[in-house]
Backbone as ProteinMPNN parsed JSONL, in Angstrom:
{"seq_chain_A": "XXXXXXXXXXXXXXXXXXXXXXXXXXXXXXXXXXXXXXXXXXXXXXXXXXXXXXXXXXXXXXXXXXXXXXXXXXXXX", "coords_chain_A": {"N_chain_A": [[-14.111, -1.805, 7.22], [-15.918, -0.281, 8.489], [-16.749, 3.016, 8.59], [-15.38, 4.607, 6.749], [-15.15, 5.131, 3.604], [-13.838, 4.074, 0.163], [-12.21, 4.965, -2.361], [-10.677, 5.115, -3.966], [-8.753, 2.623, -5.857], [-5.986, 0.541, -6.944], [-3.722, -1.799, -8.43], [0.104, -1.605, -7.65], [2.273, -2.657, -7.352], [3.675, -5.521, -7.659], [3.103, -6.711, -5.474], [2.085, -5.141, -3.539], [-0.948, -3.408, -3.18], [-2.454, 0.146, -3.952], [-5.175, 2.247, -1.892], [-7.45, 4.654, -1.935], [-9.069, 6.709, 0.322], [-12.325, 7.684, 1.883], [-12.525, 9.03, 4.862], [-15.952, 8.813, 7.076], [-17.503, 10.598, 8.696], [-15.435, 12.86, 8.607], [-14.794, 13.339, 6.189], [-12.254, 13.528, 5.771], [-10.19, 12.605, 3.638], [-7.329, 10.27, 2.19], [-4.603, 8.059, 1.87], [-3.83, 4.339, 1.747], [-1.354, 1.456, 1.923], [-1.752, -1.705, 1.144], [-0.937, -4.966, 1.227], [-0.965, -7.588, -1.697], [-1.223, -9.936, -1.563], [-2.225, -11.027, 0.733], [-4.01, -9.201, 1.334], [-4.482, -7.507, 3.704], [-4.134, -4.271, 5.081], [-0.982, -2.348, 5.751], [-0.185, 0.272, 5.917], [-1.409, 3.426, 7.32], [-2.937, 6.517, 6.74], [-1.798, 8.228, 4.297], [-0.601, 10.74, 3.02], [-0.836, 11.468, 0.381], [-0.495, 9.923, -3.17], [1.741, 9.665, -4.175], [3.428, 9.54, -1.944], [2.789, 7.279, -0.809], [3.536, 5.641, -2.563], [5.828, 6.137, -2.938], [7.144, 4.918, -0.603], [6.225, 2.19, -1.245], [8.235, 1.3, -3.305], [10.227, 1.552, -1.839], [10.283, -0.585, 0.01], [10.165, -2.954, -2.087], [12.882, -2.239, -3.252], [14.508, -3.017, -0.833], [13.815, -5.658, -0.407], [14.917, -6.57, -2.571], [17.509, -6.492, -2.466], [17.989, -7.938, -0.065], [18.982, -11.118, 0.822], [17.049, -13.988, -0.687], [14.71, -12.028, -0.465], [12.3, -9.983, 1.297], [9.776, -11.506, 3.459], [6.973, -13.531, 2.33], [7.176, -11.741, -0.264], [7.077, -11.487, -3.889], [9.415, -12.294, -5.846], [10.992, -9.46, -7.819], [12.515, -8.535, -11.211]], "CA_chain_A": [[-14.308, -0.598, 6.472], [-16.783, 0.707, 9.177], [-16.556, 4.335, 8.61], [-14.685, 4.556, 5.533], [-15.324, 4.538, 1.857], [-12.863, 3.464, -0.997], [-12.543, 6.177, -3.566], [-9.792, 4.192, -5.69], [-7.961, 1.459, -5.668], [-5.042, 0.055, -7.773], [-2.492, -2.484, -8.076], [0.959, -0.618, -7.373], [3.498, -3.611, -7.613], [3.721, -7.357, -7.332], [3.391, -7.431, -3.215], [1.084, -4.052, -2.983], [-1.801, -2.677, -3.868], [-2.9, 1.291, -2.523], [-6.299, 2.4, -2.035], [-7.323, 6.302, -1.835], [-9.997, 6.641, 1.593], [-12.5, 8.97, 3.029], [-13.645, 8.896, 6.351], [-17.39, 9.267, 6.528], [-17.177, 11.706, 9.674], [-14.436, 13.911, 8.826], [-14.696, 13.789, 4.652], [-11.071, 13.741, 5.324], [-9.234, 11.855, 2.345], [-6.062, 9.672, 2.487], [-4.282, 6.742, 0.964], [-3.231, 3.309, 2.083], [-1.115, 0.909, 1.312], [-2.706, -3.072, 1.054], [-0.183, -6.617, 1.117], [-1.326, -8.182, -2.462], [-1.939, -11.567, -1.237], [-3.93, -11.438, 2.238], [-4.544, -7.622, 1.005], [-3.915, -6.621, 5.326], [-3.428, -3.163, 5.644], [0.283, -2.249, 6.257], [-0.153, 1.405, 6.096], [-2.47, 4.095, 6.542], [-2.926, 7.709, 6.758], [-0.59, 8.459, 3.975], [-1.145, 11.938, 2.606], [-0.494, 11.395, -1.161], [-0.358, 9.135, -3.814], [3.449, 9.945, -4.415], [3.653, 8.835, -0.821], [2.373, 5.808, -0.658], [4.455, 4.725, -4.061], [7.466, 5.983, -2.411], [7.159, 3.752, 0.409], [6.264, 0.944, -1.758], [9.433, 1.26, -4.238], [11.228, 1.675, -0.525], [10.041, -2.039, 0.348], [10.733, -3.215, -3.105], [14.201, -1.91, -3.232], [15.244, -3.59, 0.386], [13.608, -7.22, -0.946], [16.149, -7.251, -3.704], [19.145, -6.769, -1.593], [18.095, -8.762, 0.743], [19.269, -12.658, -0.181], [15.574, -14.616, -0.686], [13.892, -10.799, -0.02], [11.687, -10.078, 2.541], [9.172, -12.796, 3.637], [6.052, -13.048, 1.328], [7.43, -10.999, -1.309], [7.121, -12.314, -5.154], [10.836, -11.334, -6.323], [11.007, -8.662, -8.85], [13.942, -8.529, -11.62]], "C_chain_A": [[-15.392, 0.287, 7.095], [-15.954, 2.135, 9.651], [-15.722, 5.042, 7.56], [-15.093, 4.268, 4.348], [-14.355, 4.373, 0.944], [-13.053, 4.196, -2.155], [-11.758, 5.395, -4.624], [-9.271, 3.738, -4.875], [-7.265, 0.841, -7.05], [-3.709, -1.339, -7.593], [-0.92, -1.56, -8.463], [2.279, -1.519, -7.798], [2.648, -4.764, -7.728], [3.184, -7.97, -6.436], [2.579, -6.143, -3.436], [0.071, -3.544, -3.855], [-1.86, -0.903, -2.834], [-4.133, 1.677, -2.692], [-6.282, 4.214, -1.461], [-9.072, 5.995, -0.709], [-10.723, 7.837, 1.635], [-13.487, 8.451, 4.086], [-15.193, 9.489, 6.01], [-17.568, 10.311, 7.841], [-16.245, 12.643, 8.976], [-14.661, 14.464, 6.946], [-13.093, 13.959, 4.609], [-10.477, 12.107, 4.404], [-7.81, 11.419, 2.648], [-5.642, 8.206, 1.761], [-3.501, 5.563, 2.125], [-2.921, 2.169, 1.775], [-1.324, -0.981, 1.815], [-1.879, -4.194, 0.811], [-1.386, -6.828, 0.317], [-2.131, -9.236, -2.034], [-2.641, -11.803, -0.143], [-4.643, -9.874, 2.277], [-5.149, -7.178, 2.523], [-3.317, -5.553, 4.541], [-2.131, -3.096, 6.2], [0.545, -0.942, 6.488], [-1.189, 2.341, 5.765], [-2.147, 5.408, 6.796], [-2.451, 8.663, 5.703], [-1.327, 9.949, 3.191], [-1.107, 12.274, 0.826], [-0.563, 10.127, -2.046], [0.911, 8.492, -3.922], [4.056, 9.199, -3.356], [3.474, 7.855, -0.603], [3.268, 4.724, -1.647], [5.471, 4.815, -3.566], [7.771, 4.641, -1.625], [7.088, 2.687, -0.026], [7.591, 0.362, -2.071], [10.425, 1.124, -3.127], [11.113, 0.251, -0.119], [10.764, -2.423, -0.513], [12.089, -3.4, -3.234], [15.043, -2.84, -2.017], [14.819, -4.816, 0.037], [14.264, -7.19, -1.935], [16.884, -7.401, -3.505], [18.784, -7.612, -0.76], [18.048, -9.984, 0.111], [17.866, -13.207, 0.663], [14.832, -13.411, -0.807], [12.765, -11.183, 1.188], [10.615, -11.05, 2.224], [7.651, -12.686, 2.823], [6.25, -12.551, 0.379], [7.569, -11.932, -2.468], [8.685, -11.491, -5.241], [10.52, -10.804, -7.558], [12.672, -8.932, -9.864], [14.588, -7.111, -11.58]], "O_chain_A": [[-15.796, 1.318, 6.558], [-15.084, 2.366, 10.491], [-15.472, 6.231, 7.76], [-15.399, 3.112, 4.055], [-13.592, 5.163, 1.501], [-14.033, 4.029, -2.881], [-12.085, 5.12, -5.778], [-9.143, 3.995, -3.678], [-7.919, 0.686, -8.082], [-3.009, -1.564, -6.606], [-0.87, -0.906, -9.505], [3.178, -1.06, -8.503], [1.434, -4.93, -7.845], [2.835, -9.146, -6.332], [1.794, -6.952, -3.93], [0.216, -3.296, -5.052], [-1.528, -0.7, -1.666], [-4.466, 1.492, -3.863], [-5.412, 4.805, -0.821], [-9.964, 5.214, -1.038], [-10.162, 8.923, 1.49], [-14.556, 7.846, 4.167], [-15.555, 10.261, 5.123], [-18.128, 11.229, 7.242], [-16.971, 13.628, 8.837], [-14.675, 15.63, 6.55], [-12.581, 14.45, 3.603], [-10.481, 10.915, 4.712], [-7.11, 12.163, 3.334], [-6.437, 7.45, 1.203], [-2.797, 5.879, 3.084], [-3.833, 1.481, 1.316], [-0.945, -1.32, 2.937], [-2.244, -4.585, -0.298], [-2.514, -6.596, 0.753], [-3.349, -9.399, -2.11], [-3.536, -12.641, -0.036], [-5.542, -9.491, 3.026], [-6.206, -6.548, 2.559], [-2.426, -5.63, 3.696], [-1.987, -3.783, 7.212], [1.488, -0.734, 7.251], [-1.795, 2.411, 4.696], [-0.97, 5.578, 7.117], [-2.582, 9.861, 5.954], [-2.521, 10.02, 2.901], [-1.384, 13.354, 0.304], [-0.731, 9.121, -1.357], [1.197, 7.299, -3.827], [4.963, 8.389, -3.547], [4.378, 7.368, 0.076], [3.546, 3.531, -1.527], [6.238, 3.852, -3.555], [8.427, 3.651, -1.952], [7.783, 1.853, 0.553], [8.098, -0.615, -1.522], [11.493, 0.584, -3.417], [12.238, -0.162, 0.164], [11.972, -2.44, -0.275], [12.559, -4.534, -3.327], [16.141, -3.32, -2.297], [15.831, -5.497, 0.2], [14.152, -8.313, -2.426], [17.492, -8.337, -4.024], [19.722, -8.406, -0.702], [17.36, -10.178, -0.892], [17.554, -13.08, 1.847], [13.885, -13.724, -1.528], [12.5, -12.245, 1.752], [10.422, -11.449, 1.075], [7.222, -11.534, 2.756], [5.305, -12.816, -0.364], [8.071, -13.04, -2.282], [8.962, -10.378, -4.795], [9.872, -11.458, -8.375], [13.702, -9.389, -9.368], [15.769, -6.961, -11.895]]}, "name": "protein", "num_of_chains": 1, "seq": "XXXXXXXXXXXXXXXXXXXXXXXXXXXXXXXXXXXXXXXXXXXXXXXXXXXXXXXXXXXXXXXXXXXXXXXXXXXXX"}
């Protein structure tokens, strides 16, 4: 987190959390989205909130069709 502060943070699903960022150089602001269980970074930069949920619900959605779902994932109903 060198160079970064943590403005918010939430749990988003099951399998993600997203956190809202600002650089300490730039003051520029951004969101990214956090794997639940070893809570690794999987995505950053994202320019929205909206964005970051999309992308989630976009994971989500492909671990239900997929038979077992993707690897790590808690299954949702």
């Amino acid at each position: 987190m060198i160079g970064r502060v943590v403005l918010h943070e939430e749990r988003a699903s099951a399998n993600y959390w997203i956190r809202r960022v600002r650089r300490r150089r730039t003051a520029e602001e951004s969101w990214e989205v956090l794997e639940a269980e070893s809570r690794l970074t999987v995505a950053t930069g994202l320019g929205d909130r909206e964005e970051a949920v999309r992308m989630i619900r976009g994971w989500e959605r492909l671990s239900q069709r997929l038979e077992g779902g993707l690897a790590g994932h808690v299954l949702l109903h």
